[in-house]
VOGU-3710 file (C-alpha; in Angstrom, 3 decimals, decimal comma):
1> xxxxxxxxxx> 13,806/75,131/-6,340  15,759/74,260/-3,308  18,843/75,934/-1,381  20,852/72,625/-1,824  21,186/69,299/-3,802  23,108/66,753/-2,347  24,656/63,990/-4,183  26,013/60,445/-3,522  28,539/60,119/-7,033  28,500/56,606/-8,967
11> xxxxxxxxxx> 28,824/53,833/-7,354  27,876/52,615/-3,963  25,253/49,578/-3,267  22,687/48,498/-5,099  20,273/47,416/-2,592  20,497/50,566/-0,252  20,910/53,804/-0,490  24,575/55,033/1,225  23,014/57,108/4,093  25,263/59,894/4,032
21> xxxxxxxxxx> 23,355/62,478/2,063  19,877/61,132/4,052  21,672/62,232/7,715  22,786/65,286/6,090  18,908/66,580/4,749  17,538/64,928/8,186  19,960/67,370/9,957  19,015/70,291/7,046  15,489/69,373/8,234  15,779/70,959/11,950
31> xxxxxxxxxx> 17,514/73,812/10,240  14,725/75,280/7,749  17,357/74,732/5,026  15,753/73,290/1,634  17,164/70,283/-0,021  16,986/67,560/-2,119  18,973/64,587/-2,898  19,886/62,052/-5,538  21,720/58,396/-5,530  23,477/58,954/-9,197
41> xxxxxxxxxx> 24,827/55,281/-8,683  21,615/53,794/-8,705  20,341/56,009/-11,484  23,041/55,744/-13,687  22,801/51,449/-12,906  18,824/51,293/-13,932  19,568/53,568/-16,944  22,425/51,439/-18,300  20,835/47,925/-17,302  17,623/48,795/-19,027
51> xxxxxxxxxx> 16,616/47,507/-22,456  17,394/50,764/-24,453  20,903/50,942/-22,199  21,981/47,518/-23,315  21,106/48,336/-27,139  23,555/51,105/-26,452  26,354/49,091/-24,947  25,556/46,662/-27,780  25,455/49,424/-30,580  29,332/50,442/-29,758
61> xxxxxxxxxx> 31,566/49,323/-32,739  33,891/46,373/-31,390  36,358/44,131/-33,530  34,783/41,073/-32,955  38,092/38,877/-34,030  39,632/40,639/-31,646  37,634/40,149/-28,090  37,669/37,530/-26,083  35,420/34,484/-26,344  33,263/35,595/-23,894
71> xxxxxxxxxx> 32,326/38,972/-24,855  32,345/37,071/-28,613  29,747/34,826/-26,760  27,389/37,868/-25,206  27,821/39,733/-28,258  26,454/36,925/-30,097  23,890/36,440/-27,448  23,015/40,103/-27,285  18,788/39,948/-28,338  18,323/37,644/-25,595
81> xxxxxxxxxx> 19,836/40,124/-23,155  17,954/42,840/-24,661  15,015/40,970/-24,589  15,484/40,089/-20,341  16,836/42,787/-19,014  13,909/44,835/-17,933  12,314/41,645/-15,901  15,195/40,916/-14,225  15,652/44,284/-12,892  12,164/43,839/-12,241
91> xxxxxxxxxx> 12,652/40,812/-10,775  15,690/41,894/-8,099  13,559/45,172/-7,477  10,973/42,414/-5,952  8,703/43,754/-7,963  8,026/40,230/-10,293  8,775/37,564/-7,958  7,517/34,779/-10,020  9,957/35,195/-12,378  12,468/32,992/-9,951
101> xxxxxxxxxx> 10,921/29,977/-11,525  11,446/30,803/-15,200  15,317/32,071/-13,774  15,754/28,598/-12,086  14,452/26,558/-14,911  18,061/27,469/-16,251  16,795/27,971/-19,637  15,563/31,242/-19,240  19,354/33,713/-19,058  21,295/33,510/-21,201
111> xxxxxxxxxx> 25,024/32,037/-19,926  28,732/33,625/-20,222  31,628/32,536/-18,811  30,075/33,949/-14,729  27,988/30,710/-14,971  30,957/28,122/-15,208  31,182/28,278/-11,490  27,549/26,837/-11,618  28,901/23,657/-10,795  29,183/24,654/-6,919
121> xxxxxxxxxx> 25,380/25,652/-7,128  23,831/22,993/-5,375  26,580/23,324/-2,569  26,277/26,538/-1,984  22,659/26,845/-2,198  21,097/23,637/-1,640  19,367/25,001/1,667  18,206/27,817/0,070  15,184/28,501/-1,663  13,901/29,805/-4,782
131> xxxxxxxxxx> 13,584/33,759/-4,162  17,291/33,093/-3,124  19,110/30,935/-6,261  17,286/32,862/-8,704  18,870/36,426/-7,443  22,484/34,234/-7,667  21,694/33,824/-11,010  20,038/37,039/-12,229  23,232/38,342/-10,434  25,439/36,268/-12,394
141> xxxxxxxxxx> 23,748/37,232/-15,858  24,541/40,788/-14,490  28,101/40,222/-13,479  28,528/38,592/-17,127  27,204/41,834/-18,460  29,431/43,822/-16,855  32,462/41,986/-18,338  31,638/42,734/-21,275  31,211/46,751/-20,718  34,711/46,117/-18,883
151> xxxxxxxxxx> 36,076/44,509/-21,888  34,519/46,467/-24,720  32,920/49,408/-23,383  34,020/51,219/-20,761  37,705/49,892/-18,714  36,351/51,748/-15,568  33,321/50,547/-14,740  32,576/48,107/-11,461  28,774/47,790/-9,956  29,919/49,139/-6,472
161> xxxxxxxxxx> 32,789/51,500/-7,732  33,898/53,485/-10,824  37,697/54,460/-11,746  38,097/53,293/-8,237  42,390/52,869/-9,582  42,146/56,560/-9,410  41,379/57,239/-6,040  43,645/54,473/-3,951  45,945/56,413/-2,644  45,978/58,974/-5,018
171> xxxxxxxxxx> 49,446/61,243/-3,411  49,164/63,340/-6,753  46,430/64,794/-8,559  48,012/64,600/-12,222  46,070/61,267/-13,579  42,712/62,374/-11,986  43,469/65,563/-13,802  44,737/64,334/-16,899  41,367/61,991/-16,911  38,996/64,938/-16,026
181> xxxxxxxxxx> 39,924/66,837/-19,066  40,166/64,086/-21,721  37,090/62,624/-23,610  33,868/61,439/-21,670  33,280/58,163/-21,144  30,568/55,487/-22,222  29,169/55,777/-18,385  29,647/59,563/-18,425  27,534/60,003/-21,015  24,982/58,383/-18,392
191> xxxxxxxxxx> 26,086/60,293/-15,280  25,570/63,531/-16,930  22,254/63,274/-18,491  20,725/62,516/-15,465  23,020/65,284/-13,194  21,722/68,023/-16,025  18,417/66,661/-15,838  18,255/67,041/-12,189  20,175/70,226/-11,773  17,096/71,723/-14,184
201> xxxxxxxxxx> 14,723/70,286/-11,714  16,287/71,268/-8,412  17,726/74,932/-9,552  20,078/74,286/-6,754  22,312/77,352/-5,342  25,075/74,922/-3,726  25,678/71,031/-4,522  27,235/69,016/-2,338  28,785/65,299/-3,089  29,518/63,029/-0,393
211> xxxxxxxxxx> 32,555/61,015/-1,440  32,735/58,016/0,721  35,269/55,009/-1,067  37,796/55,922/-3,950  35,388/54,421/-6,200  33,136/57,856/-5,859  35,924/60,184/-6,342  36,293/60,440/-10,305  32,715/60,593/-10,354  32,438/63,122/-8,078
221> xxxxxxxxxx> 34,936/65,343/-9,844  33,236/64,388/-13,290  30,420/66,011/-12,133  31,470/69,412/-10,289  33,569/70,241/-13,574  29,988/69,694/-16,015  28,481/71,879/-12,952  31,640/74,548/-13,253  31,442/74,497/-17,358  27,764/74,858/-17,471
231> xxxxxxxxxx> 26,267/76,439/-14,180  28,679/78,687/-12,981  26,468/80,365/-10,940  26,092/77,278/-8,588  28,944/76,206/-5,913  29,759/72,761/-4,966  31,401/71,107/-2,246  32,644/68,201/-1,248  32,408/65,992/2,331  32,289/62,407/2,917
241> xxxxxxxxxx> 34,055/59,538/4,670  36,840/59,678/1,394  38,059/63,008/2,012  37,542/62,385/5,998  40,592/60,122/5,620  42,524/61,221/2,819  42,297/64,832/1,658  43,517/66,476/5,141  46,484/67,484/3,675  45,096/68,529/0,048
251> xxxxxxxxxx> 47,639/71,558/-0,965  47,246/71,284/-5,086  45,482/74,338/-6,438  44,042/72,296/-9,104  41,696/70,701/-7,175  39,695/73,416/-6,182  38,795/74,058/-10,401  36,390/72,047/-9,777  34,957/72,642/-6,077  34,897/75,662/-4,139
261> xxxxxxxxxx> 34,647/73,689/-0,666  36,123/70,305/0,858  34,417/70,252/4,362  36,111/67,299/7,150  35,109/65,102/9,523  31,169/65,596/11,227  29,461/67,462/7,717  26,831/69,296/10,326  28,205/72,574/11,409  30,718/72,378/8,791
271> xxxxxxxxxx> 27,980/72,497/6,129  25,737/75,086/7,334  28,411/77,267/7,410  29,182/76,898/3,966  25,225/77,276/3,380  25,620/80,724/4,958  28,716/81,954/2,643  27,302/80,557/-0,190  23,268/81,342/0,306  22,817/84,494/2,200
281> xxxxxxxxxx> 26,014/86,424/2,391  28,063/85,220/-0,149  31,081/86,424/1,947  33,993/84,768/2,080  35,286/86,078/5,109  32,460/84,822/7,619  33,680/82,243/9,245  33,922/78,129/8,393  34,444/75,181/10,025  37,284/72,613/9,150
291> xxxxxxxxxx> 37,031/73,599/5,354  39,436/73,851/2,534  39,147/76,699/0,016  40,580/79,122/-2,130  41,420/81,917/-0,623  44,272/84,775/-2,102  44,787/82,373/-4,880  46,202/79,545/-2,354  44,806/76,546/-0,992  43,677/77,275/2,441
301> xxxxxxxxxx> 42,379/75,590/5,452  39,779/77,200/7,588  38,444/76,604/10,647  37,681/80,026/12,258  34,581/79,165/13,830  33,663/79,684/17,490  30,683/77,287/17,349  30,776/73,801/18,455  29,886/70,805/16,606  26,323/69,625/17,179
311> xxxxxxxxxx> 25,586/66,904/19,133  23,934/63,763/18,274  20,789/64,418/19,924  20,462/67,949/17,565  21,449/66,489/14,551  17,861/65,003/13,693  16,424/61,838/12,021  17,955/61,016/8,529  15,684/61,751/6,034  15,449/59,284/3,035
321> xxxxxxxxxx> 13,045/61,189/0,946  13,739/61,676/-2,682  15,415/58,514/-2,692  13,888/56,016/-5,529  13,770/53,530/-2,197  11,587/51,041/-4,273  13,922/50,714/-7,277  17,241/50,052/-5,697  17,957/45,804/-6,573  18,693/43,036/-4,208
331> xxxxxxxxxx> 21,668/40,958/-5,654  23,418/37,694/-3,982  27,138/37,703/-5,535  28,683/34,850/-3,458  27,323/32,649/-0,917  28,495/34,086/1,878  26,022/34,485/4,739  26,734/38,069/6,082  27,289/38,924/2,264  23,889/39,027/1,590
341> xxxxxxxxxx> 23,257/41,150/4,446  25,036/43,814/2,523  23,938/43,191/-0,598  20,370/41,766/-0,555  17,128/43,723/0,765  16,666/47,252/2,110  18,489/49,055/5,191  17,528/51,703/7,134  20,846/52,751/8,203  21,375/54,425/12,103
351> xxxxxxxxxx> 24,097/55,473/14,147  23,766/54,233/17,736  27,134/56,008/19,059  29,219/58,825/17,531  32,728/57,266/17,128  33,684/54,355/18,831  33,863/53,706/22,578  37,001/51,282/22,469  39,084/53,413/20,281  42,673/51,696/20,778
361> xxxxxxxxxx> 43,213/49,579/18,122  46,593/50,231/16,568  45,738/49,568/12,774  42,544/51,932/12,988  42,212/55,730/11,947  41,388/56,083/15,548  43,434/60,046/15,864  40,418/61,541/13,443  37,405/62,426/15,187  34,917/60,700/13,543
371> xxxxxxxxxx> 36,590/57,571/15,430  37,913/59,574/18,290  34,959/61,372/19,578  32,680/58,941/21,211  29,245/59,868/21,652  26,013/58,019/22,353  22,884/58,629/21,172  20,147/57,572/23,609  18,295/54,646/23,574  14,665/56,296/23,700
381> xxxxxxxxxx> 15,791/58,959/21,086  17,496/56,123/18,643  14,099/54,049/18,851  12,182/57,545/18,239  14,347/57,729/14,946  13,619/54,050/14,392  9,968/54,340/14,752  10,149/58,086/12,138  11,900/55,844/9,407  9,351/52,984/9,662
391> xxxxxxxxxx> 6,904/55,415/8,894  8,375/57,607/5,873  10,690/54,481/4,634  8,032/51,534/5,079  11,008/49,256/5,745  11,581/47,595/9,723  15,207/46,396/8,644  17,737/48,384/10,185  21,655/48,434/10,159  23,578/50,225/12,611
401> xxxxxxxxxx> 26,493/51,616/11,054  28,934/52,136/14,188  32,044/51,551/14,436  31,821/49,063/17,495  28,119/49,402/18,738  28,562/50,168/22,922  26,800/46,759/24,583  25,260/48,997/27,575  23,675/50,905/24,643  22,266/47,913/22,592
411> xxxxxxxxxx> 20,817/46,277/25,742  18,837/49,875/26,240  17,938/49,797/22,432  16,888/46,383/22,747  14,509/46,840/25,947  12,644/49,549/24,472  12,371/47,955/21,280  10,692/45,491/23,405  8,786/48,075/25,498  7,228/49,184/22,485
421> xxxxxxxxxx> 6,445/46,175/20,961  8,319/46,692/17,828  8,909/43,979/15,068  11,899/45,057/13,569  15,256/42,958/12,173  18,249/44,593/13,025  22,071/44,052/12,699  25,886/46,071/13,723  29,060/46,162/14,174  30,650/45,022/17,784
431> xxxxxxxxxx> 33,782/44,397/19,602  33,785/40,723/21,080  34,016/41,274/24,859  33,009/39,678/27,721  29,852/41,925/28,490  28,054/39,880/25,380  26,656/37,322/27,600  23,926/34,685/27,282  21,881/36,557/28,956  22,401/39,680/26,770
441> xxxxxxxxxx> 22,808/37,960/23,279  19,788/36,407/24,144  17,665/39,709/24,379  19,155/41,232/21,855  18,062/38,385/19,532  14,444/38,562/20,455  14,645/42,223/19,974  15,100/41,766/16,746  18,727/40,901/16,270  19,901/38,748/13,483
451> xxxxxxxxxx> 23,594/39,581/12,913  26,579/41,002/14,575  30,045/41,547/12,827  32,968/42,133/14,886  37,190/42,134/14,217  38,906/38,723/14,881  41,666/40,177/13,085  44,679/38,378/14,023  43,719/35,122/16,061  46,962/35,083/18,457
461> xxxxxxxxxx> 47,078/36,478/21,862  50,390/37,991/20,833  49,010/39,869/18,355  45,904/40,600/19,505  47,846/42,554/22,416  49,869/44,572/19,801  46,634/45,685/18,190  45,456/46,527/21,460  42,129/44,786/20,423  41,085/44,324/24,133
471> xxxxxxxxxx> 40,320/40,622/23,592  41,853/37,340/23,603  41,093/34,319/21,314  39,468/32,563/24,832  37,079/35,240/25,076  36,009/35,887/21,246  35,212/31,806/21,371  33,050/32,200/24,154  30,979/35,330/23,340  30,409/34,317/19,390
481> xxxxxxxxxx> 29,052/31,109/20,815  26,582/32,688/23,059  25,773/34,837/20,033  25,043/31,625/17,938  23,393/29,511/20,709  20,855/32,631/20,779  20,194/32,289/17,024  22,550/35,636/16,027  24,927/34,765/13,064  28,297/35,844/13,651
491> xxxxxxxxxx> 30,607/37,573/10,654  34,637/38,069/11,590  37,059/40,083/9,980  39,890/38,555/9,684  43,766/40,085/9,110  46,582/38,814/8,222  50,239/40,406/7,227  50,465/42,404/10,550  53,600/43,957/11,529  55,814/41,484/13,157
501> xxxxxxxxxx> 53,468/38,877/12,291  55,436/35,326/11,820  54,439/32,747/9,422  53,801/30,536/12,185  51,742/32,900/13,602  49,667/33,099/10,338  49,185/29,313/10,224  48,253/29,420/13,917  45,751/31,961/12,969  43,938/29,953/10,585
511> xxxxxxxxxx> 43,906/27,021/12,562  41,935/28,690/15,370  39,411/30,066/12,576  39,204/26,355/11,362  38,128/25,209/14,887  35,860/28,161/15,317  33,720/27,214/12,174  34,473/23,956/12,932  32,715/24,061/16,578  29,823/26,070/14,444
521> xxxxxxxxxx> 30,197/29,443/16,606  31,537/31,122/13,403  29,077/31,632/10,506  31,181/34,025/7,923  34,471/35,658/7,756  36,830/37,327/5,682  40,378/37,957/5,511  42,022/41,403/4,465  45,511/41,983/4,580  46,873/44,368/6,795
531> xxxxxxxxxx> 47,125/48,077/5,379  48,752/50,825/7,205  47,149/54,036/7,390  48,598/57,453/7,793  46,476/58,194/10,662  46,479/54,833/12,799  49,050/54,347/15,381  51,425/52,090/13,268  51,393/54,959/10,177  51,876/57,893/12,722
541> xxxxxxxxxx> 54,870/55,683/14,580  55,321/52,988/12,003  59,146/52,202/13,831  57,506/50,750/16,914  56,103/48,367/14,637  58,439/46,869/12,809  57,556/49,052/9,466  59,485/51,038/7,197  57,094/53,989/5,269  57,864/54,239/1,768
551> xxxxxxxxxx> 58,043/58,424/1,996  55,977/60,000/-0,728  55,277/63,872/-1,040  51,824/64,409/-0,219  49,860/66,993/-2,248  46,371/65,385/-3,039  45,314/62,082/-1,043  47,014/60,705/1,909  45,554/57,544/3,394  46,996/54,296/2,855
561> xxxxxxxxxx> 51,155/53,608/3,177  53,513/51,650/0,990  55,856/50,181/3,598  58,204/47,876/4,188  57,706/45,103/6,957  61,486/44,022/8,711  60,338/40,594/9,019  60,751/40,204/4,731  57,903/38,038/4,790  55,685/38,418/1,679
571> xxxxxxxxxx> 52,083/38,106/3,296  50,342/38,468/-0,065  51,046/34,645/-0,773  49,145/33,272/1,444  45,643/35,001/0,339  44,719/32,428/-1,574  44,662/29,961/0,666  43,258/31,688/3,622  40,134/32,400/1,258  40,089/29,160/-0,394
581> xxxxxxxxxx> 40,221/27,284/3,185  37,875/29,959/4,617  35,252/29,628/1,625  35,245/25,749/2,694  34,976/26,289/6,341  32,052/28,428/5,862  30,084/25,658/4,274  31,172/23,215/7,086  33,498/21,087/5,269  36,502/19,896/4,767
591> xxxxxxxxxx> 37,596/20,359/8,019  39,839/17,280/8,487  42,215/18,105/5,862  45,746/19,356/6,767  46,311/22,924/6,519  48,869/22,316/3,628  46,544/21,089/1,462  45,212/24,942/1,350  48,643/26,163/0,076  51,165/25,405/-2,877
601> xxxxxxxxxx> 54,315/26,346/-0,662  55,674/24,789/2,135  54,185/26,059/6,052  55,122/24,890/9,129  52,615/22,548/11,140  50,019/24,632/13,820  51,513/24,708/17,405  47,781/24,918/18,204  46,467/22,255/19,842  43,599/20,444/17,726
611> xxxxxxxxxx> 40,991/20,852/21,015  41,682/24,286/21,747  38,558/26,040/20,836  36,782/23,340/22,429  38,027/23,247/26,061  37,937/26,961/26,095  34,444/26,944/25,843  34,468/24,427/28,979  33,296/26,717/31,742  31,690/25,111/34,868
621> xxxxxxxxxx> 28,613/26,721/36,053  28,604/30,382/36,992  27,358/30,558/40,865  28,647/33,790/41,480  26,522/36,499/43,249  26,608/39,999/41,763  24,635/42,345/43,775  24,890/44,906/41,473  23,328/43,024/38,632  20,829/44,824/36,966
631> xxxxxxxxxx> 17,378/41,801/36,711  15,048/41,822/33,844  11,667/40,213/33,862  10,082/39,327/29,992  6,577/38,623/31,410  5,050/39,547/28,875  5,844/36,938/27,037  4,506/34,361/29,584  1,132/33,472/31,097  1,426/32,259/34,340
641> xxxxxxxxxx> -1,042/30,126/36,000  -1,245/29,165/39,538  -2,148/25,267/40,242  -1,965/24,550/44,058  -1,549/20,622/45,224  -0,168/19,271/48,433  2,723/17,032/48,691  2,121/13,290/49,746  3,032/12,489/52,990  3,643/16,314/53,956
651> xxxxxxxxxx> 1,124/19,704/54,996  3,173/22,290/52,633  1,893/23,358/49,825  3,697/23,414/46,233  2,649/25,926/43,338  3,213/24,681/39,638  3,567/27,260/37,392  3,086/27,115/33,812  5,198/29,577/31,366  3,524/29,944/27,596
661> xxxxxxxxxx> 6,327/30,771/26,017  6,800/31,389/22,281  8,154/28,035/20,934  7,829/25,738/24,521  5,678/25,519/27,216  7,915/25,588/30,401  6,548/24,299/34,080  7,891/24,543/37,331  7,154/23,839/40,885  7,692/26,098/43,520
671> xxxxxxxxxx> 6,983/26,333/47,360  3,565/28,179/47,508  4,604/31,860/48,835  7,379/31,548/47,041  5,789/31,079/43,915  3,092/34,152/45,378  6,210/36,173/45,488  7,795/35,721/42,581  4,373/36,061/40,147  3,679/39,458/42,519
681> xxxxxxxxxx> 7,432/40,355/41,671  6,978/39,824/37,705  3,633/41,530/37,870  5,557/44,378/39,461  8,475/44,873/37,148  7,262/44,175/33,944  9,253/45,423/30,973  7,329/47,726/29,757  7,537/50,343/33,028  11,279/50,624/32,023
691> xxxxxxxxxx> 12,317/50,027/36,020  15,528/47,647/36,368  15,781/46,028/39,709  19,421/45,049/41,148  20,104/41,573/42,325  20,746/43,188/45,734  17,145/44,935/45,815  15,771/41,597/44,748  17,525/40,305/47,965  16,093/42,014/50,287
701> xxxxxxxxxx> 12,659/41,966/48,968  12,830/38,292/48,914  13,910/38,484/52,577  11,189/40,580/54,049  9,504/37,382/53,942  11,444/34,267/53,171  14,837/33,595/53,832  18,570/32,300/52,114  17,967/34,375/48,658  20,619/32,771/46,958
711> xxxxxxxxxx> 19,465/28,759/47,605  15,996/30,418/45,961  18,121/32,391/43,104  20,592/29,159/42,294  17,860/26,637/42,456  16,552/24,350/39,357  12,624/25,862/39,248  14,841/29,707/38,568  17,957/28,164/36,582  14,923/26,838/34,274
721> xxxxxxxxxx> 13,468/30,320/34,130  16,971/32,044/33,454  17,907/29,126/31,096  14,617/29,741/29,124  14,958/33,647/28,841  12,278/34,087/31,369  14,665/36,040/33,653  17,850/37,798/32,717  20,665/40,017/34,586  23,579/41,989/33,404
//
């Protein structure tokens, strides 16, 4: 028996489990308060893909002159799904690797209509190996699946989302409602089984569901209403990033028939609140913290509490037990490099900062406080964390899941990564300015970095200023290439369809994301179009923009805007074509064809010139002295060794020094108490005493005994160490 169950409602991912739920019973943790928790997605998803599920889906009547030739193909091909489907789970579990041969053989799946796109196979994954094609295709005998449950089965379901219609922007309540009280579905039948099952194990006084996407919501509701009809006795709630965003201004009484609490924003405080109402007191009148209830028959907002929110230091180490970690599945949809970072392998997920540290951009929800509030989280506590989920989770891949990870921040994560010899892979979210330097990108790869993902958005200066982004094209060339010359691949989110955007301006746009892939220091993108949200700056002042609301009375969700742009230009045309040219660019072709070709309408010609990319990234040498540079010496990953020889025709003495590094062996040559010096110096200040010495103090160290610092700093023997990673300052 435990105090509360938390839940994370059909569907999420399927490779990881959405970490909501494990921060919230890491946090329970430091409180005493019992809990367990439960990932229906991924429950419901092995139940239904299983070999008695698929006899089910298979066992549902169906006019078979009446569906489609594809789900007439499955259908007709349904033993030999039957007969697979429990290996290939297996098989994307990781769990019966060798099973990629009999997958690639090609004669092994059987083949619906998911497969006719086979034909771009070896193009997309000719550099990749087994382990890798045979998840594409187990993925694609899933997807194929799926259509036919879509088809024939069940309208609502998606792998990462469920009724998800139902939830996007959702003003009124009436069709969840009306769909809450009709018949249960194919995949409800699922969902429920395994909620009654664990509600018998748990015995549960309060459940809570985090909602994060509109593809949670229905389930979510589904759920608290078999918990109202058949265990009255238990309260539920409801928190998450879904009503974060959209249920501020909930006023419909119906809502709350089917939970007793919608908390907002940081779940902490918020939650253990509720805990106490529902747990100890059962009193109503205590206090609460942002929360919507019933109170006097109305719907009523209350956030009576004295007590401040925790901070991120208090909050704990998210807790991933209960989780089925070793049965969640791997799956590659599309060949998209960053894609499979998402959707392929297991993620410990961490916050490094609270809200982000820019928070400016116009087209963000950056008035709500889980963007608004920044707050770090220290290096030697986030690497504590790192080190406690290694050890319960077995897994040294993490994501960070900020909003813009602070660079000061992942440069302190990084050295004590490195301080205690670590081997972990790690990858977040940034913004692309100027403090990402070689230097920097550089550490942060051989921390452990493999990935950053950061917002292009709109690639014009013009634009880029209305966003407030804090960038310019210039400077997002020159920072993802020092990400990609230190071996980090580089993911951009792309926009188009901004307010006051011109075509022109789109075309210009894609032409510097052409010569960004094209100069190879842009591995993956993707382009959304622009959505205004009701609490960015465009949706709270939409007439500065250039936008026109479509007004709506607001008595369930409130998130995304129907509007109007004054411009007239329909921006959903050119989607097409910025994926299809994208989708080429990625695999580093087709670069020389005009950007027409990409679209069936007319567009004017790029203003850009064809070199611009490439002369931005033409910076002469950096000799500038910063004294207040802080210097960091890896010696640990050299040997040093100390050969003295005299110079012909001369009485001085030179040192050569030889640098083991990991992949090179790096010598240089050195007057002799100079090269004394500088071994006594990275003997000193080794990495692992956590002691940063400025440029400045380096200075004057140097010059107790030698003199002209900077001809020793700027010289070819220390470019070669800086060059080779040996020495870096930021």
């Amino acid at each position: 028996m435990k105090d509360i169950l938390l839940i994370t409602p059909p569907f999420t991912q399927l490779n990881t489990p959405y970490p909501a739920t494990a921060y919230i019973k890491g946090f329970l943790n430091t409180k005493n308060i019992s809990s367990y928790q439960i990932d229906l997605g991924i429950e419901v998803i092995l139940q239904l893909f299983s070999k008695d599920g698929i006899q089910k889906v298979f066992s549902k009547e169906i006019d078979i002159k009446f569906i489609s030739e594809n789900s007439q193909r499955i259908f007709a091909l349904r033993d030999e799904y039957i007969k697979t489907i429990d290996q290939v789970i297996l098989f994307l579990q990781n769990k019966n690797p060798t099973l990629a041969r009999q997958i690639c053989s090609m004669n092994f799946l059987p083949e619906a209509s998911r497969f006719n796109q086979l034909d771009d196979m070896e193009f997309a994954f000719g550099n990749m190996g087994l382990q890798d094609k045979a998840k594409h295709l187990a993925t694609l005998y899933l997807e194929d699946l799926s259509d036919y449950i879509v088809e024939n089965v069940d309208s609502d379901f998606g792998f990462s989302r469920y009724a998800e219609r139902l939830g996007k922007s959702a003003n009124s309540f009436d069709e969840l409602y009306f769909k809450l009280n009709d018949d249960q579905t194919f995949i409800d039948n699922f969902t429920l089984k395994i909620l009654q099952d664990k509600l018998e194990l748990v015995q549960p006084k309060l459940v809570c569901f985090s909602v994060p996407f509109p593809g949670n919501l229905y389930s979510a509701f589904l759920c608290a209403k078999f918990i109202k009809e058949h265990y009255p006795h238990i309260k539920t709630a409801m928190g998450g990033g879904f009503p974060n965003t959209e249920l501020r201004e909930v006023k419909d009484k119906r809502v709350f028939e089917f939970v007793d609490f919608i908390t907002l924003d940081d779940g902490e405080l918020p939650l253990e609140l509720v805990y106490e109402n529902v747990c100890q007191t059962e009193n109503l009148e205590a206090t609460l913290k942002r929360t919507f209830l019933i109170e006097n028959g109305e719907v009523t907002y209350k956030n009576n509490s004295t007590k401040h929110d925790y901070k991120q230091a208090q909050v704990g180490t998210p807790d991933y037990s209960d989780l089925q970690l070793d049965k969640y599945i791997s799956v590659i949809e599309i060949a998209n490099p960053m894609h499979s970072l998402w959707s392929d392998g297991r993620w410990n997920k961490l916050t490094m900062a609270h809200g982000c540290y820019w928070g400016k951009c116009t087209f963000c929800d950056i008035s709500l406080d889980y963007i608004r509030l920044y707050e770090p989280v220290s290096a030697k506590i986030l690497v504590d964390r790192m080190q406690e989920l290694i050890a319960t989770t077995g897994e040294t891949g993490f994501h960070f899941v900020d909003e813009a990870a602070p660079p000061a921040l992942m440069r302190e994560v990084a050295l004590e990564i490195l301080r205690r010899n670590l081997v972990v892979t790690w990858w977040t979210n940034i913004r692309f300015e100027k403090s990402f330097t070689q230097d920097l990108c550089f550490l942060l790869k051989i921390s452990g970095c493999v990935a950053v993902s950061g917002g292009l958005e709109v690639a014009s200066d013009r634009l880029l200023k209305l966003i407030d982004k804090g960038v310019s094209v210039d400077q997002v060339a020159r920072v993802t290439r020092n990400f990609t010359e230190s071996g980090i691949m580089v993911h951009a989110y792309l926009m188009y369809g901004y307010p006051t955007q011109t075509i022109q301006e789109t075309v210009d746009s894609l032409e510097m994301v052409r010569q960004l892939f094209e100069m190879g220091i842009l591995q993956s993108g993707f382009w959304h179009q622009f959505a205004m949200t009701a609490h960015s700056p465009v949706g709270i002042n939409p007439e500065e923009y250039g936008v026109i609301p479509v007004k709506q009375e607001i008595l369930f969700a409130n998130n995304d805007i129907d509007f109007t742009d004054k411009t007239g230009i329909d921006h959903s045309k050119f989607s097409f074509g910025l994926k299809k040219s994208l989708f080429n660019y990625m695999h580093g072709i087709n670069f020389e064809m005009p950007l027409q070709s990409w679209f069936d309408f007319k567009i004017p010609k790029t203003k850009i010139h064809p070199d611009y990319i490439h002369d931005s990234l033409l910076e002469e040498e950096n000799f500038s002295f910063k004294p207040n540079s802080k210097v960091v010496f890896l010696e640990k990953n050299v040997i040093a060794e100390d050969f003295i020889k005299t110079k012909k025709g001369n009485s001085w003495e030179l040192s050569q020094l030889t640098f083991h590094l990991k992949t090179n062996i790096l010598k240089i040559e050195l007057a002799k108490e100079q090269a004394h010096w500088l071994i006594k110096i990275l003997n000193e200040n080794s990495i692992e005493n956590g002691k940063k010495l400025s440029l400045l103090q380096l200075k004057t160290d140097f010059e107790n005994s030698f003199e002209d610092f900077e001809l020793f700093w700027f010289s070819k023997p220390m470019q070669q160490l800086k060059e080779n990673g040996v020495i870096l300052s930021f």
